[in-house]
C-alpha positions, -999 to 999 in steps of 0.1 A, spaced: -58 -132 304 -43 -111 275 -8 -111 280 0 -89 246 8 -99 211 47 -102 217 43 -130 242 55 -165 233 51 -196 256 76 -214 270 90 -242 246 114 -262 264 104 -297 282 98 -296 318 132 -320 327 148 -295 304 144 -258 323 168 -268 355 196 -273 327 188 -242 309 189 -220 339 218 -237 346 239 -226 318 222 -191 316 242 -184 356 273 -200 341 270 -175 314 261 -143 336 286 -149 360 306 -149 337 343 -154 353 351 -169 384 377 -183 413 354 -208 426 369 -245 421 340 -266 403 328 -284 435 324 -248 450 305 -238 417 278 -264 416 272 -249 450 269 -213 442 252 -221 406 225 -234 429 222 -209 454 220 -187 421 191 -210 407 169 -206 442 175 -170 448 179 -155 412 203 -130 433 241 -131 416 253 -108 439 248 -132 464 260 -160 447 296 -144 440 292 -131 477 296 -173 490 328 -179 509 343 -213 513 366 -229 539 388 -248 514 379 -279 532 335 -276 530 326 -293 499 348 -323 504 337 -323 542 295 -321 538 300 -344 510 320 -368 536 293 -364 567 267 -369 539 280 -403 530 288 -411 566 250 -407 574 257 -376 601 225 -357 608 217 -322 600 205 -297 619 187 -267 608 180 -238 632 145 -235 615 120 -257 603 114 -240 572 148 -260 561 140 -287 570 111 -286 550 131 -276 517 159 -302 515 158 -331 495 154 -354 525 154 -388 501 191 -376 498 197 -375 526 181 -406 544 193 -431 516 227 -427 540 210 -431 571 211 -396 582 186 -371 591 177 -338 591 173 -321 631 157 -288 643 153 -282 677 141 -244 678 103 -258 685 112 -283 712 89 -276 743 125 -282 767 139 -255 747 114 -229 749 114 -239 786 148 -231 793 147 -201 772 128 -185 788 138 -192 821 177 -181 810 162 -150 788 180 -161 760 165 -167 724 155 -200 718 180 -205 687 208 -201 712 194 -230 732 186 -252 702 220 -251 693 234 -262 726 210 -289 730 223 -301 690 256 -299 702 249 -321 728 234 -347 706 253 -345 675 287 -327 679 299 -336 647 273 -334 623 264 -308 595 247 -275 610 227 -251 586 221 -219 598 199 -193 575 174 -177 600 192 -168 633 224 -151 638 223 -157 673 225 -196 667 253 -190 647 271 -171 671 265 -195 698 281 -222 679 306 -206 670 309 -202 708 302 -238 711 332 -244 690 359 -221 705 349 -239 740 355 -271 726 318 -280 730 313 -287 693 331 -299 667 306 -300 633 316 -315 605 309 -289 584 286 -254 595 266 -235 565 256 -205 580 243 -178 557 219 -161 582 199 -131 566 188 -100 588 204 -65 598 212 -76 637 244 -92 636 240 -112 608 272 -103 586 290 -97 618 280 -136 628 295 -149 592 326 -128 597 332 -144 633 323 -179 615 351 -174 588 380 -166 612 371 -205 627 394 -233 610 364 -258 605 353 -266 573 325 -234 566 306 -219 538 290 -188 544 289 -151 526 299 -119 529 272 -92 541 231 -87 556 220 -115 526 213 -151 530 183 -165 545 170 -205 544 161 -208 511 205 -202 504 211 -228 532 184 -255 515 201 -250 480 236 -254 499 226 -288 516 207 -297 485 243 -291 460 259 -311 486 239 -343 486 236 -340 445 277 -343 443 276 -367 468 252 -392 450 269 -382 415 301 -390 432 292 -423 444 
């Protein structure tokens, strides 16, 4: 393949490219008012997505880094309202706490009932979570409706999570969903507008459980 004579092949080591891209977002973005618990976040989100509108777009509950770093430690599961989560977070993390990561949306109960109430089946994923794991860490970057039914969840007093992540990405009441989300006072982080999507919530989760092994 001729890729033309002003081409020049990447130079730096392998272990080296995650640091470089690193400091190339903290350049770009240039200034900020995230704290630098908040940053390592959104530097991340940066590094998965490439998008730095997005990035500068993250809101966080003042309390959400210290509390997923907390339910990290304590070993509380996670629960993803898709699989495709599941699949990107750096379980090793994770499970070195005793904790897990949770996704219900495929459950044959929960297409049952589903269907038989009409509902989507990310609705009914998120009750059944709530029922199991009131406290833990919920990630949310595929369905607005399961966001808005935990935020439901919540105002009932049906749910109390230790921390929600919920960056849903879609036209249909997904930035309506993460305005709802940041009028709750629970620990939150979530962003403004239609962007987001699972590959925002897995970097989330995964700058969580990297400050809290550093912070061990």
């Amino acid at each position: 393949m001729d890729f033309g004579t002003d081409f020049k092949p990447l130079t730096v080591q392998p272990q080296e490219i995650e640091g470089l891209s690193f400091a190339m977002i903290a350049e770009e973005l240039g200034a900020h008012d995230f704290t630098v618990p908040q940053f390592a976040v959104v530097q991340r989100v940066i590094h998965a997505t490439a998008d730095f509108e997005l990035g500068r777009s993250l809101v966080f509950h003042p309390r959400a880094v210290e509390a997923g770093i907390t339910a990290i430690r304590q070993g509380m599961p996670i629960i993803a309202d898709v699989r495709m989560i599941e699949a990107g977070i750096a379980k090793q993390r994770i499970q070195a706490r005793g904790g897990e990561v949770r996704v219900h949306i495929a459950d044959e109960d929960v297409a049952q009932q589903a269907k038989a109430l009409g509902v989507t089946r990310a609705i009914i994923a998120m009750r059944k979570a709530c029922a199991e794991a009131p406290g833990g860490i919920y990630v949310i970057g595929n369905a607005p409706t399961a966001l808005l039914e935990l935020i439901r969840l919540v105002k009932e007093g049906e749910a109390s999570p230790g921390l929600v992540i919920g960056v849903p990405v879609g036209f249909v009441s997904a930035a309506e969903s993460k305005d709802e989300l940041r009028k709750l006072n629970i620990p939150y982080i979530t962003n403004i507008g239609r962007k987001g999507g699972s590959t925002v919530a897995v970097a989330a989760v995964n700058a969580l459980s990297l400050l809290a092994e550093r912070q061990q």
